[in-house]
N, C-alpha and C positions, 0 to 999 in steps of 0.2 A: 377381720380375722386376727386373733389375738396371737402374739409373737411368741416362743418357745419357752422364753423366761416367764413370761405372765402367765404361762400352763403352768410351768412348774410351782410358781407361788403362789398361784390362787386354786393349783388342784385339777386335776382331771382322772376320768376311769379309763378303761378299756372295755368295751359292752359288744357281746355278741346277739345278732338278732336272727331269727329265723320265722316264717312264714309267709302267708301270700301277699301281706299287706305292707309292704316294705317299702313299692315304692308311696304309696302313698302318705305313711312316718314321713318319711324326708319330705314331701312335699308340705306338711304339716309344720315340721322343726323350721324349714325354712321363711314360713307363713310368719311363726313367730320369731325369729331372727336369732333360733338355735343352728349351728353351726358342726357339726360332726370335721372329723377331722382323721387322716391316713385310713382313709374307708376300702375296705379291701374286700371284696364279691367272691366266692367259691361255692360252687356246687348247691344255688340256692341260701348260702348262709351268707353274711354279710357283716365282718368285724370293722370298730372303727374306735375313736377316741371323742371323749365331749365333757367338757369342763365340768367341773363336781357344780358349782350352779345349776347349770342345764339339765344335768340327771336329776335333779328332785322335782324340773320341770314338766318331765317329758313322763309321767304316769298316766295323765288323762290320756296322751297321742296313745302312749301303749294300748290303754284299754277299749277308745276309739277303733284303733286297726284292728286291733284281734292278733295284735305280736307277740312274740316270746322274746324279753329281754335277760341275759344272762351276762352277771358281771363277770369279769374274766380279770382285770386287776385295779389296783388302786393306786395311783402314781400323785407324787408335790409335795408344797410343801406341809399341807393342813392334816396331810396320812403322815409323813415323817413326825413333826410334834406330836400327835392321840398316840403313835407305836411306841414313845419316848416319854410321853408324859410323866410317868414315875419316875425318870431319871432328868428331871428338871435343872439341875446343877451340871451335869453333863451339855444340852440344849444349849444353855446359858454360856458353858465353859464354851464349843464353837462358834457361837456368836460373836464373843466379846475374841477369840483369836480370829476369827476373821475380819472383823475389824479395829485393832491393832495393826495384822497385815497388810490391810489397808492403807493405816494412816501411816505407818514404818516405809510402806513405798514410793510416799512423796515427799520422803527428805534424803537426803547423803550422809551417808554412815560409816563412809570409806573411801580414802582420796588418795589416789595410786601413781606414782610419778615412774617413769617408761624411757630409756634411752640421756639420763643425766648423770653424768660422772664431773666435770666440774663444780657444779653447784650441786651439793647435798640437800636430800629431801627436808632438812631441817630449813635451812635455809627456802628454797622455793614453798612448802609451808606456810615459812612465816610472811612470806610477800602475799599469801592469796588470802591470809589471813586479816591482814595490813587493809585488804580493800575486800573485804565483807565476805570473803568464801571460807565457810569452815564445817566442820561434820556437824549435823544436826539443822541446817536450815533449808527450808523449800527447793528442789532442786525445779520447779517453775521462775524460782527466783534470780536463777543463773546464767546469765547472758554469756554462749560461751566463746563468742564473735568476742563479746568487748574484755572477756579472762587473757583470749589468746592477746591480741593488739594491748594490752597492759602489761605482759608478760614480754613480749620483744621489743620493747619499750625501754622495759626496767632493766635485763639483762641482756646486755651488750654480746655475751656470748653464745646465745642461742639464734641460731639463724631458722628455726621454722617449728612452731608449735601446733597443737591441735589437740584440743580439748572438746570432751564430750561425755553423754552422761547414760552410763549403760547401766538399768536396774537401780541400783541405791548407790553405783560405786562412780564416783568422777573419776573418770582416766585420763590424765597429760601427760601425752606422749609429747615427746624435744628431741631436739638435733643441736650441740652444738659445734661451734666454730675453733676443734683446737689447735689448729694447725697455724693460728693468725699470728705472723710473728711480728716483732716491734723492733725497727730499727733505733737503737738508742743514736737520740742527738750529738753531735760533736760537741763536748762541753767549752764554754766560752770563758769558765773561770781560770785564775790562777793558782799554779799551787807549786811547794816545793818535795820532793818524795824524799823524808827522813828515816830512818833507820828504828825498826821498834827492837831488834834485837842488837846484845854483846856478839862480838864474834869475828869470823875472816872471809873476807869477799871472795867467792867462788866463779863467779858469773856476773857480769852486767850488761844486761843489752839496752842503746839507749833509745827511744820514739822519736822525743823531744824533750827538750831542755839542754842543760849541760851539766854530763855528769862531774862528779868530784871526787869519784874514785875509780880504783880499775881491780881486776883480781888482783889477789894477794893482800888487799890493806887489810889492818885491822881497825873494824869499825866501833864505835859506843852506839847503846842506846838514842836517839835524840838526835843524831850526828846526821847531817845533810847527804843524803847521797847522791840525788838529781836535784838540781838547783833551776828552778825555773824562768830564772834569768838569762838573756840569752846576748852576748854582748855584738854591738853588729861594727863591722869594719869597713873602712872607705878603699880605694884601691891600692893604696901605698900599707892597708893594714892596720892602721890608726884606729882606736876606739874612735866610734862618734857616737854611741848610747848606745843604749838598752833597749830590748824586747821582751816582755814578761808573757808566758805561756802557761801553759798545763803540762807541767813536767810528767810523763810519762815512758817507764821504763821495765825491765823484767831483771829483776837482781835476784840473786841466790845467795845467801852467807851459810858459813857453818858455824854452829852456836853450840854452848853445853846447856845441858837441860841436867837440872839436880831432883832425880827423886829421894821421897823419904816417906814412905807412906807406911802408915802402923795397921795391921790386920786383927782386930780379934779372934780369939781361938774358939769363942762362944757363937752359940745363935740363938734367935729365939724361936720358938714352933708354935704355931696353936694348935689346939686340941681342941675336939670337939666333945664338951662333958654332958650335951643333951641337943634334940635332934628334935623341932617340935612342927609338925606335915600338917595342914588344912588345907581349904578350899579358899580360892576368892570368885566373888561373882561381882558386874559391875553394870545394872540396869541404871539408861540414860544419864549417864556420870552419877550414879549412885553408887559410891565403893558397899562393898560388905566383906567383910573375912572371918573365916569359922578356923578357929582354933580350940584346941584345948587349954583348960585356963595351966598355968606355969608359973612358978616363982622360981627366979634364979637371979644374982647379982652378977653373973659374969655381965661379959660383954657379949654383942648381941649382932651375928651377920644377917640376913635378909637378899633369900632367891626368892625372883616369882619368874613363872612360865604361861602367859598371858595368850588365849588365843580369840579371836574376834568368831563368831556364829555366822552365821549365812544360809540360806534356805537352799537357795541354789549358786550357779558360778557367779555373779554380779550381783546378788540379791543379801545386803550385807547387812545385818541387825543391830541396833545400839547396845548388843547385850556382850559383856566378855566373859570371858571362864578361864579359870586357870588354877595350876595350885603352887601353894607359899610353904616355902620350907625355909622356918627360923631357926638358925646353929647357935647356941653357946659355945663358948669356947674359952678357955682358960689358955696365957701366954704362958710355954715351959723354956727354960732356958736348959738348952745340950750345949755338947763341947764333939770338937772334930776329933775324932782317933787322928795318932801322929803323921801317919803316911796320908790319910785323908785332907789332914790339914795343910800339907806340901801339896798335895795336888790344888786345893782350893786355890792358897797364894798364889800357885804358877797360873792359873787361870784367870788370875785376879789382873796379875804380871800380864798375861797377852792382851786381856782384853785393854791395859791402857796403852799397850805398845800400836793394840788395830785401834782405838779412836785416835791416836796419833795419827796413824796413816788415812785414816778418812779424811782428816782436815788438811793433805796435800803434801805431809813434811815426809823428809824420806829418812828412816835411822840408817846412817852410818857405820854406828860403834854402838855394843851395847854392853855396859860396866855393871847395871844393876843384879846384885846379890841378894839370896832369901836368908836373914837371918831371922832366927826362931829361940824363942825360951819355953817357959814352961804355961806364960798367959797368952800371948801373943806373938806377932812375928812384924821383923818390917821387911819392906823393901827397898834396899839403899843402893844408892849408884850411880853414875852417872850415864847419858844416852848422850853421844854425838849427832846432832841432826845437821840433815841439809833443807829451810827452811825459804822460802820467798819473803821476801823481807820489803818494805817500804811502806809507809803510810802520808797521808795527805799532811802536808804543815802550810801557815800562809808562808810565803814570797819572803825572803830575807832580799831587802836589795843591798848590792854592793857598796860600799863606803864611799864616798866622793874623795879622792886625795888632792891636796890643797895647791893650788897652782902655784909654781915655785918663779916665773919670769916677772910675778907681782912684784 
């Protein structure tokens, strides 16, 4: 019995029979190893189906029984081509997409990364790349047992992966681990914590070392303020040597900060003096771009809006579309109206006053003025800050003074 697919590619009818000699046909068909098929009996008539072979066989049985055969339709693939025959470039055109579809569905055309916010898709990308995983190759070729176990392997911070291959599209789905926190080591170096700013000690708190100042001093640049040195004493109080540490400490100075910053009154704009729209298409990394042809010596921006095809949700094609919009644009140089221009510098003025306060310093006092002429304007004056002060320096050890009972 031939299966439903070989009906349909090698042809079959639908034949209705009627008279007395019915059952003896079948007994006949069957004699020669023709085979009838969804044989359905009513009222004396008897419809059924039998491959387009067997019907140019079964003219003798007919006229043997004394039956009446009646085609009723013609079903497969060899009636589809004769009904199309004059449209042989059509024929041709589903053929050759149905196999394209074919060969399009046993490779990965789209590699989808699920549940990663430390590590960016570029990055993970480039690691499946690194060991042979990339769009375009067999996805029988994909071990996705040995993708995952190389994956938490490589990155320390994914604690459970699961890779798999749905349609044309690889999906790696991840979990990671952000919560892992890192006790920093107690450092074993030495150091002494000196002063990067001018100014007057507000605050000292000390960890360790010893400090060499207290509030109120006035400090220089460069100038020692926890000295890592730690001098140790016997019971009577006597020096009897040194202990060199990791001076660490919380100092606070207040320092002057001198602005002088020039604003131009000008800006420049560009403008856009031609505006030129196409298409791109991009079969199996094949770019194409349809513009219209243009001659311009500006200079030259470049949008594209690139979107990937797919048949269905998971069924993802090497084919992209999109369209490209190239701007010329010529630089113009304007000028701020005067009260416009006031407004710019004060906003100019805040924003370095909030990056100041991002980086922890606190303003005090704030002296800076907007002076303005007729190209430009500055801003002059000074800011009182309150600033955390200290940086690493090596170990200054203490002087030896010279034994005097020698």
């Amino acid at each position: 019995m031939e299966s439903n697919v070989q009906r349909k590619i090698c042809g079959y009818v639908r034949i209705q029979i009627t008279g007395s000699g019915q059952e003896r046909f079948f007994n006949l068909c069957s004699y020669r190893q023709i085979f009838p098929s969804n044989v359905i009996y009513r009222d004396g008539t008897c419809i059924c189906e039998i491959l387009l072979k067997d019907y140019w066989n079964i003219k003798s049985l007919v006229k043997k029984t004394g039956i009446k055969v009646r085609l009723l339709d013609k079903c497969g693939l060899p009636f589809f081509v004769y009904r199309y025959k004059k449209r042989g470039a059509l024929v041709a055109g589903l053929f050759l997409a149905v196999v394209f579809l074919y060969v399009m569905s046993l490779h990965i055309w789209s590699i989808d990364f699920q549940g990663n916010t430390y590590y960016s898709d570029e990055v993970l990308m480039s690691f499946l790349e690194s060991i042979g995983i990339k769009n375009g190759m067999k996805s029988s070729r994909i071990l996705c047992d040995d993708v995952e176990s190389a994956m938490r392997i490589a990155f320390d911070e994914i604690t459970w992966v699961s890779v798999e291959i749905d349609g044309t599209l690889l999906r790696v789905n991840l979990k990671e681990n952000l919560n892992t926190q890192t006790i920093p080591e107690k450092s074993t170096e030495t150091r002494d914590l000196v002063s990067d700013y001018d100014g007057v000690v507000l605050s000292i708190i000390t960890r360790t070392g010893t400090p060499k100042v207290k509030a109120g001093d006035v400090v220089t640049k460069g100038q020692v303020l926890v000295s890592g040195v730690i001098e140790l004493h016997d019971d009577a109080q006597m020096v009897t040597g040194n202990r060199v540490v990791y001076a660490d400490a919380d100092i606070y100075v207040q320092t002057e900060y001198e602005m002088d910053m020039r604003i131009a009154q000008s800006y420049e704009v560009d403008q856009v003096v031609h505006e030129n729209k196409g298409l791109y298409i991009s079969i199996l990394g094949r770019d194409q771009t349809f513009l219209l042809p243009v001659s311009f010596d500006y200079p030259v921006r470049k949008e594209t809006d690139i979107t990937q095809l797919k048949l269905f949700e998971n069924f993802y094609l090497p084919v992209f579309v999109g369209s490209v919009d190239i701007q010329y644009y010529d630089t113009v140089t304007c000028f701020y109206e005067e009260e416009e221009f006031l407004n710019h510098c004060q906003e100019i003025l805040n924003e370095e006053l909030a990056n100041l306060e991002k980086k922890g310093v606190e303003i005090m006092e704030n002296h800076v003025i907007i002076q303005s002429d007729d190209l430009c304007a500055y801003l002059r004056g000074t800011l009182t800050l309150k600033v955390q002060a200290g940086v690493s320096a090596p170990v200054t050890m203490p002087e030896v003074a010279p034994d005097q009972s020698q």
